[in-house]
N, C-alpha and C positions, 0 to 999 in steps of 0.2 A: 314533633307535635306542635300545634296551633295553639294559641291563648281563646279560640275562637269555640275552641271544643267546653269551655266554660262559660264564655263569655260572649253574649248576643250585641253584635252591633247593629245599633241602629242603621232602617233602611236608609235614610238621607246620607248619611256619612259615605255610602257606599259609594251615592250615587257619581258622577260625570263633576259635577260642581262642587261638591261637596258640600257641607255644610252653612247655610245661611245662619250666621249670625247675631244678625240684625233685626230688630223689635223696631217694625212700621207701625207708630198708630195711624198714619193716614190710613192705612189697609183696612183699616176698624168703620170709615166714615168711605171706603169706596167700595165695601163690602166682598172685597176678594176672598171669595168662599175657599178659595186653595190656601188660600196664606193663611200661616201660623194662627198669626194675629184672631182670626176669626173661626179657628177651629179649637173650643175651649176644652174640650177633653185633651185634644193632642195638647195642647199647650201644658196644661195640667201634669200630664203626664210627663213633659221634658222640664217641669220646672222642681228644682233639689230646695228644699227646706231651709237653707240658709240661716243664720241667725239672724242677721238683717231681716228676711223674710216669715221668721217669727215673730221676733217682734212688733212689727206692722200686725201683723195677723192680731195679736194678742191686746196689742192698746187699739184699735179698731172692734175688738170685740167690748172691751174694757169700757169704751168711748159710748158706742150704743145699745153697751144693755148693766151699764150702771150709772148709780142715780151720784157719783162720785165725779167731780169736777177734773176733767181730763184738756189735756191740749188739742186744738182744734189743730194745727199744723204738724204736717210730716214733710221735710227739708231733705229730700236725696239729694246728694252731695256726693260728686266722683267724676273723674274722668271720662274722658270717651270707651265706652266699651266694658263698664264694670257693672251694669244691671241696673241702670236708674229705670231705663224703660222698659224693660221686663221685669219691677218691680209696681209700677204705674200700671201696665197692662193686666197683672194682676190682682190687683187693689179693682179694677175697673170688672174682671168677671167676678171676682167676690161678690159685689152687687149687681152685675146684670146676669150671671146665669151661675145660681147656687147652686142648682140641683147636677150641674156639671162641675162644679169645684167640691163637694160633699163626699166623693169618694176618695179625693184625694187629701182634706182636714184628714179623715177618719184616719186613714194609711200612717198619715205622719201625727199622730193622738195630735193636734190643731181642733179647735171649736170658734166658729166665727159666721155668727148669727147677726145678719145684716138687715138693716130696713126694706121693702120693697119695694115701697114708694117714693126714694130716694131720687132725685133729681141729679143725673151724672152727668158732668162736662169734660169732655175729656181735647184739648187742644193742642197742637203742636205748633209751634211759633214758629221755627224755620221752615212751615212748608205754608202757614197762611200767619205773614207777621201782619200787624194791625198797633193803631195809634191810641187805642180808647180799649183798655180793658173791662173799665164798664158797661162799653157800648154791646159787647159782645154775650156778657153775664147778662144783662138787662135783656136784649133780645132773642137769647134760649131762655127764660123765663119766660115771657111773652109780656113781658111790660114796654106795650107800645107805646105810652105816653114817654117813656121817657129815652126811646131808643135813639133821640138824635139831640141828646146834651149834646152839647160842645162845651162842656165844663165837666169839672171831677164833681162825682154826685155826692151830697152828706148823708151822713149815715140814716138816717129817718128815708130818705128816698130811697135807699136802700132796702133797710127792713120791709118798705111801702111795697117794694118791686119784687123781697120775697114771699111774704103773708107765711104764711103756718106752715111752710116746706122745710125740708129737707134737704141740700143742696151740699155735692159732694165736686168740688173744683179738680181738676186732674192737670198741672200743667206741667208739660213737657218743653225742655227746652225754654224755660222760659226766662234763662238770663242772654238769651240769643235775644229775644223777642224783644225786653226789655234796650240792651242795647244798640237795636235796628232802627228806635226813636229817634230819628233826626234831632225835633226841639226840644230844644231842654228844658222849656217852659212845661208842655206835654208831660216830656218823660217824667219829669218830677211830680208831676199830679198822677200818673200812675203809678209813681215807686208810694204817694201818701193818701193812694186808693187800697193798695196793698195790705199796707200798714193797718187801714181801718179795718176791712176784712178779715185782715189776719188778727184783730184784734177782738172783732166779732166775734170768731170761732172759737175764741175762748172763754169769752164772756157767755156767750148762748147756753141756758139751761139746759135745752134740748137737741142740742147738739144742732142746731142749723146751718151749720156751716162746718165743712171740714174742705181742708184743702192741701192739697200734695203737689209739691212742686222740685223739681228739680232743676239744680243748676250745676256750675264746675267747681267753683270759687265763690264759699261764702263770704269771704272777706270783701268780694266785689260785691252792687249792686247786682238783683235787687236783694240778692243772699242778705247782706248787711243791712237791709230794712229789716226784712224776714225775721232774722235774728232777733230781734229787739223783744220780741213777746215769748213766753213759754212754748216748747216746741219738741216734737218727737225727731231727733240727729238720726238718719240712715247715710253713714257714710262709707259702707263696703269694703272694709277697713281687714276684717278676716281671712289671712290667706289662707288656714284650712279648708276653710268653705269655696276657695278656688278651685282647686285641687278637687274637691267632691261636686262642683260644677260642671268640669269639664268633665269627668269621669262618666256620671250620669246622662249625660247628654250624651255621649261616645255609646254610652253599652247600656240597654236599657233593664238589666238586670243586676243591674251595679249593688244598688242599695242589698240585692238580696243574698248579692257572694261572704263566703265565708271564708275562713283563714285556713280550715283543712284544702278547700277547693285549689287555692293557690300553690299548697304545700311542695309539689311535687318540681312543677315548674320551678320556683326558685330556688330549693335546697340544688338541685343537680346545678345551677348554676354558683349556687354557695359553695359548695363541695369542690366544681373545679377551678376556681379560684383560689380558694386555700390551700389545694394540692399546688398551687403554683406560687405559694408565700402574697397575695395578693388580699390586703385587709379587709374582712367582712366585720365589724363592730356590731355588739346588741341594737344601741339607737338605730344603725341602718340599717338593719336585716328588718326591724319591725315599720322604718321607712318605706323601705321597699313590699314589703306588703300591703301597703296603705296607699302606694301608685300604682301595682299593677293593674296594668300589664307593660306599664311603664319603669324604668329605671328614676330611681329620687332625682339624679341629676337633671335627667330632662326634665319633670317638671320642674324642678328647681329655677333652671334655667329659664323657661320659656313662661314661666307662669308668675315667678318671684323677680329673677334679678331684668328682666325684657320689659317689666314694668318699669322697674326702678331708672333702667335705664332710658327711661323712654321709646323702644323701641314699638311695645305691642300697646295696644288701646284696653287694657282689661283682661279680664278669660275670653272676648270676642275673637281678639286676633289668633291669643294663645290655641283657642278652639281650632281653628281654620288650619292652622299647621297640624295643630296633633290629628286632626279626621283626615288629613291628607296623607299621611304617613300610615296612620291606621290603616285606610282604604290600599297604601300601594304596598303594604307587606301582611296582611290580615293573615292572607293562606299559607306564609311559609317562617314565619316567625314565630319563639317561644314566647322572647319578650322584645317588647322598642327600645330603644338607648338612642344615643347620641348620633351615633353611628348610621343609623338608619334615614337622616337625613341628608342624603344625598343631592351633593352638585353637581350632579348626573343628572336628574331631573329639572327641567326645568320650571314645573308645578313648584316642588320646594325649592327653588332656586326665589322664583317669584316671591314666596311668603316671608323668605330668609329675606327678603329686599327691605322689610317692612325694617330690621333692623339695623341696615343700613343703607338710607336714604343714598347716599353718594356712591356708592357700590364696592367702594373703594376695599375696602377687605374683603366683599367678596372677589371680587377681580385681583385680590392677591393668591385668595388660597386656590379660584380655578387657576391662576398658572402654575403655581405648583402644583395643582392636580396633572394638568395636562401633559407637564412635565415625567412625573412620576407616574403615571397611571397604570403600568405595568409594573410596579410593587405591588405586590399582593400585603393587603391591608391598611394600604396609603389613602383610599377614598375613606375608607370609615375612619380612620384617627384623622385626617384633613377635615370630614366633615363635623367631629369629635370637639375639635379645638376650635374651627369657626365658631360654632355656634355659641360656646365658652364666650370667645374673645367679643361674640356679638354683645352678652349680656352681662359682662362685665361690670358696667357701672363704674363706682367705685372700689370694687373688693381688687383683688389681686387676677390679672387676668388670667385666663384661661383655666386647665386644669392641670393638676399634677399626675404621677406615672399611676399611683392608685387608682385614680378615680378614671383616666382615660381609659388602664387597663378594663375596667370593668363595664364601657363602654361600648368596648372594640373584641373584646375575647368572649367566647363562649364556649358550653361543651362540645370538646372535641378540635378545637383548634389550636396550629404548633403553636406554641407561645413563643418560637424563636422566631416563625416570621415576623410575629410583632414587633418584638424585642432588633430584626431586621430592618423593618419598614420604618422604628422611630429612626433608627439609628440613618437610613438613607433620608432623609425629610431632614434631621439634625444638618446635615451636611451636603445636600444636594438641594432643599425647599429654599427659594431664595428669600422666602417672609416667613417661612415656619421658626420660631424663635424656641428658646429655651433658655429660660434664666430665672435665677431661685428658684428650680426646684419646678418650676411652671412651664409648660407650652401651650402657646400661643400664635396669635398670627399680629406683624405689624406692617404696615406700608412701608418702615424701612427698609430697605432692601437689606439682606449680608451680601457686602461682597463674594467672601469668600466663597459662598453656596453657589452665588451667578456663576463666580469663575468655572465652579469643582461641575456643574452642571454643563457648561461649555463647555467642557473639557472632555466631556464622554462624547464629544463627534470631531471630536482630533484622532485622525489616522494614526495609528499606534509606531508608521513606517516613519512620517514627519514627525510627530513625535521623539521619536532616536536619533532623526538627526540633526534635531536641535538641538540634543541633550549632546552630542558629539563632535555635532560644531559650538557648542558653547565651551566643553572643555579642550578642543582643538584652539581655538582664537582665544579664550580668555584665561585659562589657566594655562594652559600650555605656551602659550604668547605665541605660537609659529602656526600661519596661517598656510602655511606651505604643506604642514607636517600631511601626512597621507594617516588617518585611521582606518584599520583594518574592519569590517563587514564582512566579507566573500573575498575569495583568492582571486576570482575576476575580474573585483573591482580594484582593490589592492595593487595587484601586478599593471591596470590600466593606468591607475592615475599614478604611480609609480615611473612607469615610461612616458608620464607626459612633464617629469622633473628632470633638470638637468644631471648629466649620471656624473658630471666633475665631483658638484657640490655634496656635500654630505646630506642626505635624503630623512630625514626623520619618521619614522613608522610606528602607526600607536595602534598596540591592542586593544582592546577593551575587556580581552581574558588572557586567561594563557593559552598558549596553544598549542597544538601536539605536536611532536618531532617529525612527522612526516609535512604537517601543514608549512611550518617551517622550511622543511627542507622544497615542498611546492614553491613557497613561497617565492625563495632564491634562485629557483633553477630558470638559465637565460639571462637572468637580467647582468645587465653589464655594471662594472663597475659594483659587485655585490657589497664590498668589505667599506662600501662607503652608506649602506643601508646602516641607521642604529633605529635598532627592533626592540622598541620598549612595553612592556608588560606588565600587569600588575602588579606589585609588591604580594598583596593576598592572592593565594591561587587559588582561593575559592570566591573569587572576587567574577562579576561577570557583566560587563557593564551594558550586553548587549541582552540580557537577559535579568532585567534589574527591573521589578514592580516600581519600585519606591521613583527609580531615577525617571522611567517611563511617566507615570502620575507627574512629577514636577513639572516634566518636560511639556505636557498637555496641559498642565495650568497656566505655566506661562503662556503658551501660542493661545491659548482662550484670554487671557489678559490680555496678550495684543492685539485679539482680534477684537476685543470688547471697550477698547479702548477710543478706537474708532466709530465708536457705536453713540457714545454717549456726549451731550455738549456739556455736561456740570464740572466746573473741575473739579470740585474736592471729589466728585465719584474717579475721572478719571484717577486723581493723584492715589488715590487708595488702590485702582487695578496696575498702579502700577509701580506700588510699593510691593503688592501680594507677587506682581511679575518677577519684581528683581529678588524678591526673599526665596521662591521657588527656583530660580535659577542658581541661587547662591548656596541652595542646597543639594543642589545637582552638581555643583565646584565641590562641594565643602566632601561629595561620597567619594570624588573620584581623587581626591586628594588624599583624605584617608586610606582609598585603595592601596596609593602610594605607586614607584615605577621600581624595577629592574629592570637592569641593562641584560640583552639576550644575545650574548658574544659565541656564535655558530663559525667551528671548525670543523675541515674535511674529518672523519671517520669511519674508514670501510669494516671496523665492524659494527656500528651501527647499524639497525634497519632501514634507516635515512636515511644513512650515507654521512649526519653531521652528526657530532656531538654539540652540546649547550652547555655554556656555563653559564649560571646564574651572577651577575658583581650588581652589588647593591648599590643603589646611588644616595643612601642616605633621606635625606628630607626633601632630595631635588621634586619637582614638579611641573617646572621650566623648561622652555629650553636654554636658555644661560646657566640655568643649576645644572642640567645634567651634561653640557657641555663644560663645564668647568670641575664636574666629578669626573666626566674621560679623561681629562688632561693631567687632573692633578694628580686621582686618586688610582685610575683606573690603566690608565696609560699616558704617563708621563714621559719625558724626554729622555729620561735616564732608561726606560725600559725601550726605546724606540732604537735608543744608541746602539745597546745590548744585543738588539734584535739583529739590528745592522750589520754589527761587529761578528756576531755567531755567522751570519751568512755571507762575512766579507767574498769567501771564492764566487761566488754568486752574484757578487754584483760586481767585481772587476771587470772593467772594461764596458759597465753600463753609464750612460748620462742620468746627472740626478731625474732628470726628466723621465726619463725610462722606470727609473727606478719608483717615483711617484705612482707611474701608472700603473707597475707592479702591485706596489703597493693597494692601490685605491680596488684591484679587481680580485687581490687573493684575499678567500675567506680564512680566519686564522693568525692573519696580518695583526699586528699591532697598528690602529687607528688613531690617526693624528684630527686634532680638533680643526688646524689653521696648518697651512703648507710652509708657511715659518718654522712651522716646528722642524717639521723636515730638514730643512734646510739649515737648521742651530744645531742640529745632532750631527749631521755631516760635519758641518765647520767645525765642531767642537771635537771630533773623533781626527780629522786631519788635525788641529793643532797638538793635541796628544797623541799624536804621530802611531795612529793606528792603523791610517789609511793617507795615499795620495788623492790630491784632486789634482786632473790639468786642463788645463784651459790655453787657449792659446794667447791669450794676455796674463797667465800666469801659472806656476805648476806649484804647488804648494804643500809639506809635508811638514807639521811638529810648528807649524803656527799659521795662525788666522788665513784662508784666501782672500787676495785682493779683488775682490769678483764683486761685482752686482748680483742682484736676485736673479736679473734675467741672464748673467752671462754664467753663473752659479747654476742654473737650469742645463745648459750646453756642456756642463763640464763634465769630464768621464774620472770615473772611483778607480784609482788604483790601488796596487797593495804599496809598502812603504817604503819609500825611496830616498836618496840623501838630496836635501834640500840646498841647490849650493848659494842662495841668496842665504843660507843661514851662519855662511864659512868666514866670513868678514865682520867686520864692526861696523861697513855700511852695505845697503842693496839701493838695489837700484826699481823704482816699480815705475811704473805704466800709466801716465796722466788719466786720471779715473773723476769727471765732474760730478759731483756730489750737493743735492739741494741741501740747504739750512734744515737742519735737526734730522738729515736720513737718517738710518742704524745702518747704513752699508758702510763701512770697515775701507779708507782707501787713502792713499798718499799723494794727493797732490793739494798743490796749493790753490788759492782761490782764481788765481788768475788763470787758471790750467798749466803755466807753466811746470814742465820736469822739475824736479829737484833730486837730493839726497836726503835721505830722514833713516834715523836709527830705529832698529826693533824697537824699544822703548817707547820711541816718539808714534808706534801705532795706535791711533783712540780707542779703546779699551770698546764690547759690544754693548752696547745701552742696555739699561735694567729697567725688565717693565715693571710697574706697582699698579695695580687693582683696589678699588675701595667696593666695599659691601655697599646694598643699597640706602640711602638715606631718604627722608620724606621730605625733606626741605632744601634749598641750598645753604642755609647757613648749618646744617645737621653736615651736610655733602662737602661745608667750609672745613668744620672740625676733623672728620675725619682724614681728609687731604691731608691735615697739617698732623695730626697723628702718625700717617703713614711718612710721611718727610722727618720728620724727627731726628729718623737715624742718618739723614743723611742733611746736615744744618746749612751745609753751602755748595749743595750741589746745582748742577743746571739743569731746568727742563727741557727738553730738547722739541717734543712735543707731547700734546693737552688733548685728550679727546673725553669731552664731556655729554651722558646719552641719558635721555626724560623718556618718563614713558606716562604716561597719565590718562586714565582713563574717567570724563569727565560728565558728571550725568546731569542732565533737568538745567543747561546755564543759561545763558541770556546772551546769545553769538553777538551783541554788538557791544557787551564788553570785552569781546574778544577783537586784536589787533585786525583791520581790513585786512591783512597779508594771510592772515590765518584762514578770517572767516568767509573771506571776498566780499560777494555784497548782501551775507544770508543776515538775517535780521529774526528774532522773533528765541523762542525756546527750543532746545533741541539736544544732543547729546554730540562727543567729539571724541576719539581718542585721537592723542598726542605719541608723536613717536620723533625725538629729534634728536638729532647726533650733529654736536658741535666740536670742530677739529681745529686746534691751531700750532704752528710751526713756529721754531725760534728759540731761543735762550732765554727762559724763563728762572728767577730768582723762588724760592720756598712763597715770599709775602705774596709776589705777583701771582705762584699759580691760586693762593686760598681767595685772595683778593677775585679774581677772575670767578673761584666758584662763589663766590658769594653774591656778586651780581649777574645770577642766573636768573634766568626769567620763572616765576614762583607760580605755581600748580594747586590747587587743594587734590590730596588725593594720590600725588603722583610719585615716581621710583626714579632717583636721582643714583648716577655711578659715575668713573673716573676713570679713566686708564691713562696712567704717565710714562714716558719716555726716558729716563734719566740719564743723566753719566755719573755714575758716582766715584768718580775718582776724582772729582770736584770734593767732594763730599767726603774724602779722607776715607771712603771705604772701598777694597778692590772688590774687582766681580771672583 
């Protein structure tokens, strides 16, 4: 139902243009029998009682039909658009057509019995300014003798030029008039022509003179002349009588509506509001009665704070919006609110302009509309909030969730799309703000809103694989590793890795024992594949809201990054970039890894069984490579392995055996081919197995072998060693670099010699340092790890940085680093420094401490020793 089925709107309002505003008195002196102005019933009829427009009524009555000494001057005073001249206009048919103003006294109890013969002047200055206000009073008088002073006339010429009339002044506009005076000689003889006149009017027994003038500012000329005599203040001051202006002029049966008439309409809008906890209080339910068919807020808004703020000129402007809105929802609306002003339209887009000259918020909240448009309820609470934030003023801008709710909701609508649609605008509107309690619209942008908005046209596919090369390269640190998607992409980029190296494989869930056993089937070199998987196995990273979201904030950062030249906007998209990506680390780290160690099993449905070994906190690939070694498959279980299958590998070359190794699933997994090769050595010197080589055959102590001539050598089972029968042997000129770990007896020169068991160099002891963030952090620990061993030799140093360095400045960075890049930019750092030789405890901490220093970066050690320097054996 309609407000229309109670309420008659006026035909103009209806019309194409809607509502003219605007009180022409030229229309009065060019006789435009259509216009307003000059049709006094209709005029009559659109004009509301005002107290303003009482009072004139009553001291005009007062004035000429009592023998009681009254002021001759009435001073309307008000801005553009508050009624000065629609108060002039009708002061003016009061005495020129009574018998058309008499039905409308009567209507509103008014009595105001005027002269007949009264002599009316009714002028507008800014449409005929003029230098000589007397010349003009003088010449609608007919006093030709004096119509061409060229002086301010004295008051006796005066009196002379009115004789026994009655003369009633109407000026409009007449501090425009006033200050369009070029000389100042002039202007001052008409601000103290003024003066006398208006000193006239109060003086005159018989009331000869009255005079109604309007200006902006009495405090300026000629107001402040004006001022100076007794006088009737019209300053429009009442903003009730706003609100009953606009009303009446909108619906011309206003005055006659009553409070049952309304009832109906606003209770069911009362009622579904407080079924939804949304506050209706006494003062505004009887508020709201007293604006329909309006909501209190809008006229609040457009009639109270649009003033204040200087947006709107009066109830003129305020008019123009409301008949405009009226006219484009009359036939389908109960009641108007906020809402109903629409940045759809470009009618109310136009009127909205009024209140902001620069466009500038409207042009914030259409992108956000345009943006959002497909939320259902985002145009009315956008338009909701502009118009708040238009007329703001001083108060607190915008509105709060009550007052929008009761804007935006009506009966019969979910309340969770609202409660939807703020909550998208919160966080997709890139000016829709919210703060204390308030929304509003501001020209600052939120980033985060740009981003969260650019982000809804990031492919959901790029997206994943951002989020999956971000934890393949940055948390995982192995840019090699293959993440699992699909068995065909898996098994592809899989055969495009070296099948020697050990292959690293990341899931991003766990996966089932047939995918699995797909997985492996073919590829060569299987038992060198480590298949890591989630820790949580309800973890699923390829099926992850949260990590997806992150992953499309960032790629919208970067893509908006480029978009913009301010930097502190960039530096902010791209703090927001690196926080979302760091939250996309921070899930999959939590996820956590196991190691998925797959062995043949024919009763399986597979074919493999899985065993789950924990890797603890690893996340890395150096943490989980150094949980295989230590924790998972160590050298002692490799031996073991060995040893169980000694019939098995008799008569293979370690090399053979390698390969063995590297292809059976099931295999105990070595991290580094050293390993391999210290479990052989160590099983022949405890004479569990032979090795022979044809530069040496060796059973129940150390081979004289190289790594490569150690590769060639064939396992036998255990045999008498006859270099072990004597108190000397004889070995095999073996040239050896400064600080190898290859185990051999010859002297430096290569010359043969003799040397005793004994005099064999014992095998080097490696020492590992956890990560440090500094090098004097990376000094301490060194010398921590040295400790036990106070005078041993380092044989060799390998020192390895990894630093991953954001937002620097490349030309503090060494030219060898940066070459000839110049300017800000991002680096990581990955460097492995090796050095050879017989190093003292001082010299290797001394060494780490003049490392070259990083912010940010992961400092480690691996030493080489011999500790039988060092008073301790292996």
């Amino acid at each position: 139902m309609s407000f229309t089925h109670i309420l008659k709107i006026r035909p103009e309002v209806l019309k194409k243009g809607g509502i003219e505003g605007i009180i022409d008195i030229e229309n009065l002196r060019a006789q435009n029998v259509k216009a307003i102005e000059n049709r006094p019933e209709d005029f009559f009829d659109l004009t509301y009682p005002t107290s303003d427009v009482c009072t004139v009524v009553q001291q005009l009555q007062q004035r000429f039909n009592s023998t009681e000494k009254s002021a001759g001057l009435f001073l309307l005073e008000g801005f553009k658009g508050s009624g000065k001249s629609h108060l002039e206009l009708l002061i003016y048919h009061l005495f020129k057509n009574p018998m058309a103003a008499q039905p409308w006294l009567e209507k509103h109890n008014l009595v105001c019995q005027l002269p007949q013969d009264a002599i009316i002047l009714i002028h507008k200055f800014t449409d005929f300014p003029l230098d000589s206000i007397w010349e003009l009073i003088f010449s609608y008088l007919g006093a030709t003798n004096h119509r061409n002073l060229n002086h301010q006339p004295n008051l006796d010429e005066f009196r002379q030029a009115l004789g026994n009339r009655r003369l009633v002044l109407i000026f409009d506009e007449l501090e425009r008039g006033i200050q369009s005076i070029a000389n100042d000689s002039i202007r001052q003889q008409n601000l103290a022509f003024l003066q006398m006149i208006s000193e006239e009017a109060l003086r005159s027994e018989n009331a000869a003179v009255t005079i109604i003038a309007s200006v902006y500012d009495s405090r300026k000329e000629p107001g402040a002349t004006l001022k100076r005599v007794p006088r009737i203040d019209v300053k429009f001051s009442n903003t009730d009588d706003r609100q009953r202006i606009v009303l009446h002029r909108l619906f011309s049966n206003y005055l006659d509506l009553q409070k049952a008439d309304v009832e109906p309409f606003i209770q069911s809008y009362v009622n579904f509001w407080k079924r939804h906890q949304i506050e209706v209080t006494e003062p505004y339910l009887d508020a709201f009665y007293a604006s329909f068919p309006f909501t209190p807020e809008l006229l609040e808004q457009v009639l109270l704070r649009a003033q204040i703020s200087g947006g709107f000129q009066g109830p003129r402007s305020a008019l123009g919006l409301l008949g405009t809105v009226v006219r484009l929802n009359h036939a389908k609306s109960d009641i108007i609110t906020t809402a109903h002003l629409s940045l759809e339209d470009q009618e109310l887009r136009n009127r909205l302009s009024d209140l902001d000259p620069n466009q500038k918020l409207l042009q914030c909240a259409q992108n956000d509309l345009r943006d959002l448009r497909q939320v259902p309820m985002a145009s009315e609470i956008i338009a909701s909030v502009l118009v708040a934030t238009l007329t703001m003023g001083t108060r607190l801008p915008g509105l709060n969730e009550q007052q929008l709710a009761r804007q935006v909701l009506k009966p019969g609508d979910d309340i969770n799309k609202y409660y939807g649609a703020l909550k998208a605008l919160e966080k997709l509107g890139t000016y829709f703000q919210h703060q204390e309690g308030n929304y509003f619209f501001d020209q600052q942008e939120k980033p985060n809103a740009r981003i969260e908005y650019r982000s809804l046209r990031i492919p959901a596919d790029q997206a994943l694989d951002y989020a999956l090369n971000a934890w393949k390269n940055q948390l995982f640190q192995d840019s090699r590793a293959v993440v699992y998607r699909s068995l065909e992409q898996a098994k592809t980029e899989l055969s495009a890795l070296n099948k020697n190296d050990l292959r690293m494989m990341l899931s991003p869930r766990r996966l089932q024992a047939e995918e699995r056993a797909r997985l492996f089937y073919g590829v060569e070199n299987r038992n060198q594949i480590i298949l890591l998987e989630p820790k949580d196995e309800h973890f699923n990273g390829l099926d992850h809201a949260d990590i997806l979201k992150w992953a499309q904030r960032s790629l919208a950062a970067q893509e908006l990054i480029s978009t913009v030249a301010d930097s502190d906007r960039k530096r902010q998209y791209e703090r927001i970039g690196r926080e979302d990506t760091s939250y996309i680390l921070d899930c999959f780290k939590r996820a956590g890894l196991v190691f998925i160690w797959l062995q043949p099993d024919p009763t399986e449905k597979s074919g493999m069984a899985a065993e789950i070994e924990s890797l603890g906190t690893a996340v890395n690939r150096d943490q989980v490579l150094k949980q295989l070694q230590e924790n998972i498959f160590p050298r002692q279980r490799l031996e073991e392995h060995l040893l169980a299958r000694l019939d098995e590998i008799v008569g293979k070359t370690v090399r053979e055996i390698d390969a063995e190794y590297k292809r059976t699933l099931g295999f105990p997994i070595y991290v580094a081919y050293t390993t391999l090769l210290t479990a052989i050595k160590n099983l022949c010197q405890q004479g569990h197995l032979g090795i022979t080589h044809e530069n040496d055959q060796a059973c129940g102590r150390l081979p004289i072998l190289s790594a490569e001539e150690l590769a060639y050598a064939r396992i036998e089972r255990p045999f008498e060693d006859v270099r072990l029968k004597g108190d000397l042997i004889q070995s095999k000129p073996i040239r050896t670099e400064p600080g190898s770990s290859e185990i051999g007896g010859t002297a430096l020169d290569g010359e043969k010699r003799m040397v005793r068991p004994d005099e064999f160099a014992p095998e080097l002891l490696s020492i590992r340092t956890g990560g440090a963030e500094s090098p004097a952090k990376l000094q301490q620990e060194v010398a921590q790890k040295l400790n036990d061993f106070p005078n041993c030799q380092v044989a060799l140093i390998q020192f390895y940085i990894l630093a991953q360095l954001e937002q620097i400045d490349f030309s503090t960075l060494p030219a060898a680093v940066r070459g000839g890049l110049t300017g800000a930019g991002a680096i990581t750092v990955d460097i492995a420094i090796k050095k050879n030789g017989a190093f003292s405890k001082a010299q290797v901490e001394q060494l780490a401490e003049n490392l070259p220093l990083y912010q940010n970066a992961h400092y480690r050690a691996e030493l080489k020793i011999n500790p039988k320097t060092g008073g301790i054996q292996p």
